[in-house]
C-alpha positions in Angstrom: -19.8 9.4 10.0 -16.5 10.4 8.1 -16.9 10.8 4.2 -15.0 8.8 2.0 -11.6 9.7 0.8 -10.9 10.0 -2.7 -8.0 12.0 -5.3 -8.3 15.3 -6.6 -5.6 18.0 -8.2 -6.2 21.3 -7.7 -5.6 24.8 -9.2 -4.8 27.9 -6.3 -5.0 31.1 -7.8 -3.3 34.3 -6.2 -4.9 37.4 -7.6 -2.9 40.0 -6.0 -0.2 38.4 -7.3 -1.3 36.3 -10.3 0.0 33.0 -9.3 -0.5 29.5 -9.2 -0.2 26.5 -7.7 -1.0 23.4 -9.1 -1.4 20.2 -6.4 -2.9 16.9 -5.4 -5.0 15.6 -2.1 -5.9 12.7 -1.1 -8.9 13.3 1.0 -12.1 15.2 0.6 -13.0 18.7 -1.0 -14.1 20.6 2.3 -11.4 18.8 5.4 -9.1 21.8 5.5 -6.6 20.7 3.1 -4.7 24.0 1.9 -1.6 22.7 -0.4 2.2 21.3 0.3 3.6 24.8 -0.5 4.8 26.3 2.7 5.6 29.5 1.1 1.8 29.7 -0.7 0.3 28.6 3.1 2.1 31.6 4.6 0.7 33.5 2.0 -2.8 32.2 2.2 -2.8 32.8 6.0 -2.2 36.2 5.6 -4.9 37.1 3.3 -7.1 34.4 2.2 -9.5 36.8 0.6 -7.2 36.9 -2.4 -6.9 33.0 -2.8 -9.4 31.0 -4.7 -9.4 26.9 -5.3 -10.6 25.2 -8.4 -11.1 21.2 -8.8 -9.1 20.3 -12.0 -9.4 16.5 -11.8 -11.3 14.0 -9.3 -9.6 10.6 -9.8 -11.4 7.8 -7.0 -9.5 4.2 -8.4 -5.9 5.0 -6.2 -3.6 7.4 -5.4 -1.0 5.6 -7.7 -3.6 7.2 -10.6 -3.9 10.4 -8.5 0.1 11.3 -9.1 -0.4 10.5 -12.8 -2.9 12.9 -13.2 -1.1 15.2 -11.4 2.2 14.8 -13.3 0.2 15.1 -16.4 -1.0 18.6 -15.2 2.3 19.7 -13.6 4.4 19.2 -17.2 2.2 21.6 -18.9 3.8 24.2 -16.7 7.1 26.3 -17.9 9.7 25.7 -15.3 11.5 29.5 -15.7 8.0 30.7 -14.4 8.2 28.5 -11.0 9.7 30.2 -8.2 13.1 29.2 -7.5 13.8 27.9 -4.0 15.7 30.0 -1.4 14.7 32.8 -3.4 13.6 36.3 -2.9 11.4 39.1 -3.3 12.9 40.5 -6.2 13.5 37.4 -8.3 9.7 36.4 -7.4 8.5 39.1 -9.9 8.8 36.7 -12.9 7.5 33.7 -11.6 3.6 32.8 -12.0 3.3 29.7 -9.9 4.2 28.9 -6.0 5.7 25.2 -7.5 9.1 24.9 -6.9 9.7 21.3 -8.1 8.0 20.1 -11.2 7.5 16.8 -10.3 5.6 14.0 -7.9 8.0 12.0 -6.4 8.8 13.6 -3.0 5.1 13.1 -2.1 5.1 11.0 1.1 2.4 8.6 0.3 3.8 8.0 -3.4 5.9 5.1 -1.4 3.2 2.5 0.0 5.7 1.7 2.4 6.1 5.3 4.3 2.5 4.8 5.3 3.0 2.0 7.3 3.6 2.0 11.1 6.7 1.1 12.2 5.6 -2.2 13.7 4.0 -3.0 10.4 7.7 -2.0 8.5 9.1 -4.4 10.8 7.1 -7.1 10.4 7.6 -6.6 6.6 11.2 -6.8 7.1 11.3 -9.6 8.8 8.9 -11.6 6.7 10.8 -15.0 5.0 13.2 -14.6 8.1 13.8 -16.4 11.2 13.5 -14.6 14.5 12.4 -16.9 17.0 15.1 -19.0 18.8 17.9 -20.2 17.0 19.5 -23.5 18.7 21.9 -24.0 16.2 23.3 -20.6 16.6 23.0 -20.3 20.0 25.8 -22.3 21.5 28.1 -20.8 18.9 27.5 -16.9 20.4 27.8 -18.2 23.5 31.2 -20.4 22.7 32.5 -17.0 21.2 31.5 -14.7 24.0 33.5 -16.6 26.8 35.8 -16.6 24.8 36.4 -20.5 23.9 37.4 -22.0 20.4 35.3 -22.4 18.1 34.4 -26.2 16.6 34.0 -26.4 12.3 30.4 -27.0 13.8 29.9 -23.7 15.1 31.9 -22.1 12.3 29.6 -23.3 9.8 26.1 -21.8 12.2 27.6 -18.4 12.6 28.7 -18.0 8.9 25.2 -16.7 8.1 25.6 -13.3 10.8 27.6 -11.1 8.8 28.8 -8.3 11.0 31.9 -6.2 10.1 32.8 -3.3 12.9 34.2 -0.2 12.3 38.1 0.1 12.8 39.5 2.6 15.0 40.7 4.5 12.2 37.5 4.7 10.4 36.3 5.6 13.3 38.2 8.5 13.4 38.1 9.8 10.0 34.4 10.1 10.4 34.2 11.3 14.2 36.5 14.4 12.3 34.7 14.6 9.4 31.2 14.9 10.8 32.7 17.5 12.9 33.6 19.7 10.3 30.4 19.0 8.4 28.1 20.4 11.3 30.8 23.5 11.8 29.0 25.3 9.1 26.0 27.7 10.0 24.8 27.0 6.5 25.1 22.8 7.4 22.9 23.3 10.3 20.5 26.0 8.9 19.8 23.4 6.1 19.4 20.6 8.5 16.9 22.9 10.7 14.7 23.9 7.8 14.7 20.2 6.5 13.6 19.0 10.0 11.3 21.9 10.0 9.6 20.7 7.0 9.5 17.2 7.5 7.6 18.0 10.8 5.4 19.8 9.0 4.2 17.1 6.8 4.3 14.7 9.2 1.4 16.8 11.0 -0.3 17.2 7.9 -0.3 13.4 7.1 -1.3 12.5 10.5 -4.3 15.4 10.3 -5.3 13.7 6.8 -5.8 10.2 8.1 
């Protein structure tokens, strides 16, 4: 029988390097949950003997409250000791937590809607909308398909699809400008870690469900 999730932020501590990391979990105490951090997690896989966890807080209403609590927490530390990202080694030395950003809103679950399925998103979306057969439309795609002229009847029944399609030359400026965009290593470097990441905590999410 699975145990029953609930909110907690946490407190890692890094003695060989005394620093911290502050975080939040939705979950339980003792299902493997290490922290958001992937440069603490590399850390923590290499030598977990030097790693310790404290419970801070235990919130059990919703995770709405959960990010609260863990903003509350997160503005008592001084940003110029966070570790800056893309950093290195050297400029490490002075920081005292693993937390890059100070804040909660790039958790994934702090939007209800990015926990949905996507057959749940679209049947939000398409709530209050008609998507069953439209008579009164119909005959007017078909009219303007073949090609025929168009009656003030079937003027009025297509004025509701609003479709505008890119011009040639629009076309073109982008085609070149995405071009030069993903000519630079840096670009796609960028693009690869972010993809990396996002992978990542899509595992993650799917492990904590």
């Amino acid at each position: 029988m699975s145990k029953e999730k609930y909110g907690f932020v946490y407190i890692w501590f890094d003695r060989k390097h005394k620093r911290y990391y502050i975080g939040s979990h939705w979950g339980t105490e003792d299902d493997g949950y290490i922290c958001s951090s992937r440069m603490m997690r590399q850390s923590y896989n290499r030598r977990k003997e030097d790693f310790r966890r404290r419970i801070i807080k235990r919130i059990y209403t919703n995770r709405k409250d959960l990010l609260i609590e863990e903003e509350r927490w997160l503005s008592m530390i001084d940003p110029n000791k966070t570790t800056p990202r893309n950093s290195t080694i050297e400029s490490r030395k002075n920081a005292r937590y693993y937390n890059i950003k100070l804040g909660t809103q790039n958790h994934w679950w702090s939007d209800i809607d990015s926990s949905l399925t996507v057959g749940e998103k679209i049947s939000a979306a398409k709530k209050g909308k008609k998507t069953g057969p439209r008579p009164e439309v119909g005959p007017a795609i078909s009219a303007s398909k073949k090609g025929k002229p168009l009656t003030e009847e079937h003027k009025a029944s297509l004025r509701g699809i609003k479709k505008k399609p890119h011009t040639e030359e629009w076309k073109q400026q982008n085609s070149e400008r995405f071009k030069q965009i993903w000519s630079d290593p840096e670009f796609r470097a960028r693009q690869s870690e972010s993809r990396k990441a996002a992978w990542i905590k899509r595992k993650q999410r799917i492990n904590n469900i």
